[in-house]
N, C-alpha and C positions, 0 to 999 in steps of 0.2 A: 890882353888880360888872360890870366891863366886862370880855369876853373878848379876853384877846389871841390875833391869828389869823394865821397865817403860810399861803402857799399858796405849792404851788412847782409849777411849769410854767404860771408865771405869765403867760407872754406868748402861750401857746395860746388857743385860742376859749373853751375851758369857765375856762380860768385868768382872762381879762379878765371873763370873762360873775360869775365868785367876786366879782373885786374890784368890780364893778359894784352888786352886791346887795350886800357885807358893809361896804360905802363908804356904805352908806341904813340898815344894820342900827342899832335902837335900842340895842343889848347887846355891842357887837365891834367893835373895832378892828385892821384889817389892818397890823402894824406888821413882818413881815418877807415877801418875796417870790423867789423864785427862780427862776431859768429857761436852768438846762442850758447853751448855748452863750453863751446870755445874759447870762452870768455879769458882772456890772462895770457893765453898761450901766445906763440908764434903763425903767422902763418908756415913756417916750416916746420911744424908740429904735425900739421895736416897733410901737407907738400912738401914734402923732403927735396924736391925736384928748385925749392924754391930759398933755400939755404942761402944767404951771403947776401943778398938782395936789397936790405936794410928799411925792408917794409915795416909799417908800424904793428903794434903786436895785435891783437884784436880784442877789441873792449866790449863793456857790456851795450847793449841796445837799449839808451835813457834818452832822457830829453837834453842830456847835456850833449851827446856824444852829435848829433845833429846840430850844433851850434856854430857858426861860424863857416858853417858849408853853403857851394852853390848849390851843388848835385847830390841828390842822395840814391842810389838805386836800392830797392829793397827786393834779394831773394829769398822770402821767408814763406812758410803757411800760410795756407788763406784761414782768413780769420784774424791773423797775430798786423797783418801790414796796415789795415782800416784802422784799428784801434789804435796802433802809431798815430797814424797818421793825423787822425780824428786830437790824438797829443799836443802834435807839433803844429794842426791849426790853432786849436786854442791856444797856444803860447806867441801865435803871434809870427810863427818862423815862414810861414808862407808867404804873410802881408809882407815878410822883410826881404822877399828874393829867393828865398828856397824853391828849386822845383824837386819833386819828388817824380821817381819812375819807376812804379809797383811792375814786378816782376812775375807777383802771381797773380792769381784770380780775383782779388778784393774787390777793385774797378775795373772789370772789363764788363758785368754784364749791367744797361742802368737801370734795372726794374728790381726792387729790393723784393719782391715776393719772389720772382724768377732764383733769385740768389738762394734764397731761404728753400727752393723745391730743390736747387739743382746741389746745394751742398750742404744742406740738412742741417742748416742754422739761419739764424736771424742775421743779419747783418749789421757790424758793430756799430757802424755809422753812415746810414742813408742818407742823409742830408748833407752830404760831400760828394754824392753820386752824380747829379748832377752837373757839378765844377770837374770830373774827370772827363778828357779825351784817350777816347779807344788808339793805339799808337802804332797802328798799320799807315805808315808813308804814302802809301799806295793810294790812300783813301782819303785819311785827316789831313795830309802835310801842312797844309793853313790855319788847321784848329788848332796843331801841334807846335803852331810858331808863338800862341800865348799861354801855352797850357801851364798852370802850376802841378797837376796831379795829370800825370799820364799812365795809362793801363796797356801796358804791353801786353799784345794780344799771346795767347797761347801757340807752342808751334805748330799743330796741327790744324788751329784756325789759319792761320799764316802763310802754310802750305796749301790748302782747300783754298781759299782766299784768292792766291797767284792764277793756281788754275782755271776757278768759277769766276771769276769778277766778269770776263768781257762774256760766258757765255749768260749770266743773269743780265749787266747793261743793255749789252746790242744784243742779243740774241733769243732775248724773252724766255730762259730758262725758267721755272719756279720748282722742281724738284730737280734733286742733284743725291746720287747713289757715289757716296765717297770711298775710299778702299783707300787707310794710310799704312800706311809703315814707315818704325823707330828704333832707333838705334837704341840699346840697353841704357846711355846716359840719361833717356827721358824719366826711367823709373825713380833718378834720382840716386843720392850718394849713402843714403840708408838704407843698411842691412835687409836683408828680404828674399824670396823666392823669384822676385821679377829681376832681382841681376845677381843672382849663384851662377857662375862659370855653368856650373853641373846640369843649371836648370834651364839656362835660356843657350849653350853653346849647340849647333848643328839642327837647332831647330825653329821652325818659324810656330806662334801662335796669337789667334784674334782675342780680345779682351773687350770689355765694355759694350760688348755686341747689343742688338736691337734699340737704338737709342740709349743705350745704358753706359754714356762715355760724357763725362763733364765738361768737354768742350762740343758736346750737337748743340749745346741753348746758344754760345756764343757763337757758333758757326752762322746758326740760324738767324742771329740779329743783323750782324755785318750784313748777308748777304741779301736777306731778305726773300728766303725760298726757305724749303721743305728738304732739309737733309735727312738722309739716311747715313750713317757713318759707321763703320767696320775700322776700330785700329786694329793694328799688330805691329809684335815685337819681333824684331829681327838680331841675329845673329854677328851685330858690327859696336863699336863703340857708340857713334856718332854718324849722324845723315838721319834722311826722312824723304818718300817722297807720299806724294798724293794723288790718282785718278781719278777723276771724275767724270761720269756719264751722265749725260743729259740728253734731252729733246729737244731739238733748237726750235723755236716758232715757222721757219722754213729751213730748205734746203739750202748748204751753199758748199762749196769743194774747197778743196784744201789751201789751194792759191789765196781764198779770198781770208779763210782764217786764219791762216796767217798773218797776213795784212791787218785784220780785225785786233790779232795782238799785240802786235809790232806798235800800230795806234794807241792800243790802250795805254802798252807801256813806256812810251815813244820818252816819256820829259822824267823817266824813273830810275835812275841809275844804276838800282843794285838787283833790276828784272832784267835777264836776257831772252829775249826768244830765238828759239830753236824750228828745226826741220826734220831733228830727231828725234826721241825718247831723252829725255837728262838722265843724268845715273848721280846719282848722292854722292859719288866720290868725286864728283868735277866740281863741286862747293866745300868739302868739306876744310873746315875751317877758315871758312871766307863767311861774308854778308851778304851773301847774293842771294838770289833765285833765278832758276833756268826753268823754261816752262815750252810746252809745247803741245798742239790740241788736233785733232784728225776726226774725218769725217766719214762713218760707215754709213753710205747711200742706201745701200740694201737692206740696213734696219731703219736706218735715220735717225744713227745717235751720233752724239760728239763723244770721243773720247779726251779728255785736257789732262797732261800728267804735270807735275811740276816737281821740282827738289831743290832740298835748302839741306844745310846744316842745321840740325833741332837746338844745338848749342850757341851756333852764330845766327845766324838772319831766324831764327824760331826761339831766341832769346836775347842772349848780351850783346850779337851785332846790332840788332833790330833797338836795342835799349841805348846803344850809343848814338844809334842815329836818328833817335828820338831826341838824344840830348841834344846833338849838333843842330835841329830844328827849332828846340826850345831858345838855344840861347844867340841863334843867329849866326850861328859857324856854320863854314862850307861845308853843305850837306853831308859827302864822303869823308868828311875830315876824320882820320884815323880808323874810318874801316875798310878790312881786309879783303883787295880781287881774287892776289892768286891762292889757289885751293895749293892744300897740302897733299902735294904729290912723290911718291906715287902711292 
């Protein structure tokens, strides 16, 4: 069976980055696309790059345009993807087989007060909070096999995530001091000072510092510790990686952490573990994560760094192979090993 797949904010980075992967998928066909202002146009209106291709044009975001689909991925605003969605249950397209795979913030956090502090509204629809699974593989993969509404976690959680999980499980972390860094695609494909050539080229800078970054609530749920989180914006298109420092419960050397991840991640496909630092360009445009963690005896921290593509495995790969969970296809099915080299 071939899935039909509609994605809508289609002409954003993570929405071209969908149609890219679901355009190679052996199991799915992209047969409807939306994109907000976009409405009428081409997608080679938006991506010139994408001319001759005989994609369909991109429609308005109704209740009709969701009809007759398996897959819907939504890259929209938080805020605009609940209120859909909150739509498309009461009409009935969930109970009919629709899975939806919210791309932004709507369901990822389930405490609808948390939602209301962390992004300065109410929540359109809480009573759907509950039926959402958080869509880190790593973690849900079994929740993820009935889920009708799944919340693609954010890249930055994704990345934190890779690194911290084995030192929170086996290692008894509960505060974890994060340091990320993002490629300028994360700011997103709207005009602005966070991706002016002028303003972000040759230089690095932190943002959302002391708690003041809208993925620490959700880091903090996942993980179930005490983050401190530092992003910043780097100087590259695409990549991300993440360190983490922490206090392990005891002492143990590097031989054994390793081991300790290699285990966590032993039955994961798209986590490698390493023996050296990752670098963001050995994933970039892959679904992976490369992750690797070190043990300074003489203070007695871990340091755990990890790297994803913010666009593939910290978005649209992570959204495919959410799909392929949802509807029982081989897990890796149409996402991408090798990195875009060089």
């Amino acid at each position: 069976m071939t899935l039909r797949v509609g994605i809508a904010g289609a002409s954003g980075y993570t929405g071209v980055e969908l149609l890219r992967l679901l355009s190679q998928h052996p199991e799915a066909e992209v047969v409807a696309l939306a994109g907000g202002r976009a409405a009428g146009q081409s997608m080679a209106a938006s991506w010139p790059a994408l001319t001759g291709l005989g994609l369909p044009d991109m429609a308005a975001l109704d209740l009709s345009f969701a009809v007759g689909l398996d897959a819907l991925f939504l890259g929209l605003p938080h805020g605009v993807s609940a209120a859909y969605v909150a739509e498309l249950h009461a009409a009935g397209l969930l109970d009919a087989g629709l899975r939806i795979i919210d791309l932004g913030a709507d369901f990822r956090l389930r405490d609808a007060d948390v939602f209301a502090r962390v992004y300065g509204a109410a929540h359109p629809c809480p009573g759907l909070l509950p039926e959402a699974v958080y869509g880190l593989p790593e973690v849900h993969r079994e929740a993820l096999r009935t889920a009708r509404i799944i919340a693609n976690p954010g890249c930055y959680p994704t990345a934190t995530a890779i690194a911290a999980l084995p030192l929170v499980e086996q290692l008894g972390a509960d505060w974890l001091a994060v340091t990320g860094i993002s490629g300028i695609s994360g700011a997103g494909r709207s005009p602005g000072p966070r991706n002016l050539y002028c303003e972000t080229a040759e230089r690095v800078v932190a943002y959302g510092v002391a708690g003041g970054h809208r993925h620490t609530a959700e880091m903090e749920q996942l993980l179930g510790a005490s983050v401190s989180f530092t992003p910043h914006l780097a100087p590259m298109v695409r990549g991300m990686t993440a360190t983490v420092l922490a206090r392990p419960s005891r002492p143990v050397d590097n031989d054994e952490l390793y081991d300790i991840y290699v285990k966590r991640f032993a039955d994961h496909p798209m986590v490698t573990v390493l023996r050296a630092p990752p670098s963001s360009g050995d994933v970039r445009g892959t679904a992976r994560a490369q992750v690797a963690a070190f043990y300074d005896a003489e203070r007695g921290v871990i340091t755990a760094t990890s790297a994803i593509d913010n666009i593939g495995k910290g978005a649209a790969g992570q959204a495919v192979h959410n799909m392929n969970l949802a509807f029982g296809l081989p897990e890796i099915s149409g996402l991408p090993f090798l990195p875009l080299l060089p």
